[in-house]
C-alpha positions as CSV (number, residue, x, y, z in Angstrom):
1,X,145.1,-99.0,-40.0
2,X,147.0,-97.8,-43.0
3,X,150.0,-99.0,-43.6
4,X,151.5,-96.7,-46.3
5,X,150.3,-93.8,-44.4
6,X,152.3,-90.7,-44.2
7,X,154.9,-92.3,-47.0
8,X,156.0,-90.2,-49.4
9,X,154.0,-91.8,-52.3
10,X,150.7,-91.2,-50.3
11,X,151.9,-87.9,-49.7
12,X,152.8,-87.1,-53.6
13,X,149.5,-88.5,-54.8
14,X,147.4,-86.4,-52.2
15,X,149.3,-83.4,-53.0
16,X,148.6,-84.0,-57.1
17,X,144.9,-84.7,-56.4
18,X,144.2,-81.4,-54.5
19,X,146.7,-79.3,-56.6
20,X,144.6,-80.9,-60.2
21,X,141.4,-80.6,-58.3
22,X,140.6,-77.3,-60.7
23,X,141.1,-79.3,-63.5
24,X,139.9,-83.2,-63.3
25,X,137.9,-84.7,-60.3
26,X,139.7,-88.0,-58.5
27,X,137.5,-90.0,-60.1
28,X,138.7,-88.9,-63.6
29,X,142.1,-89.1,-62.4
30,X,141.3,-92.7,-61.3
31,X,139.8,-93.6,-64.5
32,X,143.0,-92.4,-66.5
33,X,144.7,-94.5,-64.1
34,X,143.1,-97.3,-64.9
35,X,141.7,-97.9,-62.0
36,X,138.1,-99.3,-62.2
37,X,137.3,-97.9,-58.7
38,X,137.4,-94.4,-57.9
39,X,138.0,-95.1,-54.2
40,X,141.0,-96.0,-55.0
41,X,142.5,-93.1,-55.5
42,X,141.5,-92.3,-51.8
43,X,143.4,-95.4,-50.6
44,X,146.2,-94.6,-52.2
45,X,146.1,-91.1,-50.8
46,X,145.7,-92.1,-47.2
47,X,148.2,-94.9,-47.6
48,X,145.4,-97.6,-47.2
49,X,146.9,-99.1,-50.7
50,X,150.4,-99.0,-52.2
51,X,150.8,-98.0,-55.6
52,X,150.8,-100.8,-57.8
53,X,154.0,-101.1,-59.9
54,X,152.3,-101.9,-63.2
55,X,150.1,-98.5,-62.6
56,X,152.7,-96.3,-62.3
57,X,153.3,-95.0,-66.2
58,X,149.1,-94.3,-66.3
59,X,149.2,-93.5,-62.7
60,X,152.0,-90.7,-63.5
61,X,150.3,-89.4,-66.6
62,X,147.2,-88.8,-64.8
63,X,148.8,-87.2,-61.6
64,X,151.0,-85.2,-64.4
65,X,153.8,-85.9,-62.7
66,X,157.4,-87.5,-64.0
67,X,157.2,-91.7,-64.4
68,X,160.6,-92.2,-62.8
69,X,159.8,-90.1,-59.7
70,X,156.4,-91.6,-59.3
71,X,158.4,-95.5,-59.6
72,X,161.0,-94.6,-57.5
73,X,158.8,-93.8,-54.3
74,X,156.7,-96.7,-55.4
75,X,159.1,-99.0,-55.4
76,X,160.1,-98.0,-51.9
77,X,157.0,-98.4,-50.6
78,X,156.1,-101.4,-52.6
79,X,159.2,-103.4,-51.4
80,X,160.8,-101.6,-48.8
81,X,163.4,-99.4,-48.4
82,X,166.5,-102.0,-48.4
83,X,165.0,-104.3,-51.4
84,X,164.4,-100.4,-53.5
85,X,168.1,-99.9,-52.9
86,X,168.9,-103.3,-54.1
87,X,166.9,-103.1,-57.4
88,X,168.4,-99.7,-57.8
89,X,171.9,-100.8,-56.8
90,X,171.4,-103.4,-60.0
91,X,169.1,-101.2,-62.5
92,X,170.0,-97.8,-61.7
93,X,168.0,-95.4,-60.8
94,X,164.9,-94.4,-62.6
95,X,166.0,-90.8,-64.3
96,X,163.4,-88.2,-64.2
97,X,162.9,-85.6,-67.3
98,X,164.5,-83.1,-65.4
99,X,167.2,-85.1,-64.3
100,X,168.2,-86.1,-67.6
101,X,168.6,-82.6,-68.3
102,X,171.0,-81.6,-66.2
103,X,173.2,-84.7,-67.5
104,X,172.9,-83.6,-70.5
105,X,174.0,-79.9,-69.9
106,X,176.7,-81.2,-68.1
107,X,178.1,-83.3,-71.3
108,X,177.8,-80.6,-73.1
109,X,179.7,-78.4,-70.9
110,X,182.1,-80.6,-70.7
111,X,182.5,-81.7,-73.7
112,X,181.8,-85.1,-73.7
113,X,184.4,-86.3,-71.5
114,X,182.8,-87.8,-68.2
115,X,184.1,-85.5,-65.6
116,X,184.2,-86.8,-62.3
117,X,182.7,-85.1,-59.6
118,X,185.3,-83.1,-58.0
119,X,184.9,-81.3,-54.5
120,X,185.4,-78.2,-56.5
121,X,183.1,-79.3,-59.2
122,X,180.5,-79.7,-56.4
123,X,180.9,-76.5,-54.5
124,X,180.1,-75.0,-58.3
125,X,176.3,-77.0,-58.6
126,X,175.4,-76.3,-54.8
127,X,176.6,-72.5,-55.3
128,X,173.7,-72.6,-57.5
129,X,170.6,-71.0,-55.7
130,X,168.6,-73.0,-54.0
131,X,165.5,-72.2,-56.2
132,X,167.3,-72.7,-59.0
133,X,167.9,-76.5,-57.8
């Protein structure tokens, strides 16, 4: 039985390892990790293992994905859904690149002074396109 099958985390890291596959075998990616055992890389694909918190900034580096996005799905699955929201709830949420960003386009366009998000000011971002989101 695994029981962090089919979470988004396992999903993300399975995803990474086939899509870098060109590049860096799991093993490799394991090792940047930090991880002294290749197989774990498969565990943690096919949710057998969670992610371990401490791993995530080497994790992320080597699965070239963003830090914050990797932690936030590992914390969910490392704690559970309800205990994620409450460290969020107290810490914030972990900010991806990306995110941070779009905050920082939206300071400047509006000049520094912490709009608030207005129904109008949201029909603008979602009339966006969707690929541009």
């Amino acid at each position: 039985m695994n029981p962090y099958e089919n979470t988004p985390t396992a999903k993300l890291i399975a995803d990474r390892v086939r899509d870098l596959s060109h590049r860096k075998t799991q093993a490799e990616i394991a090792s940047e990790a930090g991880f002294a055992n290749a197989n774990m890389m498969t565990f943690l694909k096919n949710g057998r293992n969670k992610v371990p918190l401490d791993r995530v900034p080497s994790l992320a580096k080597a699965l070239e994905v963003d830090p914050a996005m990797l932690m936030r799905l590992a914390l969910d699955q490392a704690v559970g859904a309800t205990a994620a929201q409450a460290i969020t709830e107290i810490f914030g949420t972990p900010v991806t690149q990306n995110e941070r960003g779009w905050l920082a386009e939206i300071r400047d366009a509006s000049d520094n002074s912490d709009p608030r998000l207005t129904g109008r000011a949201r029909t603008a971002l979602r009339g966006s396109s969707g690929n541009d989101l």
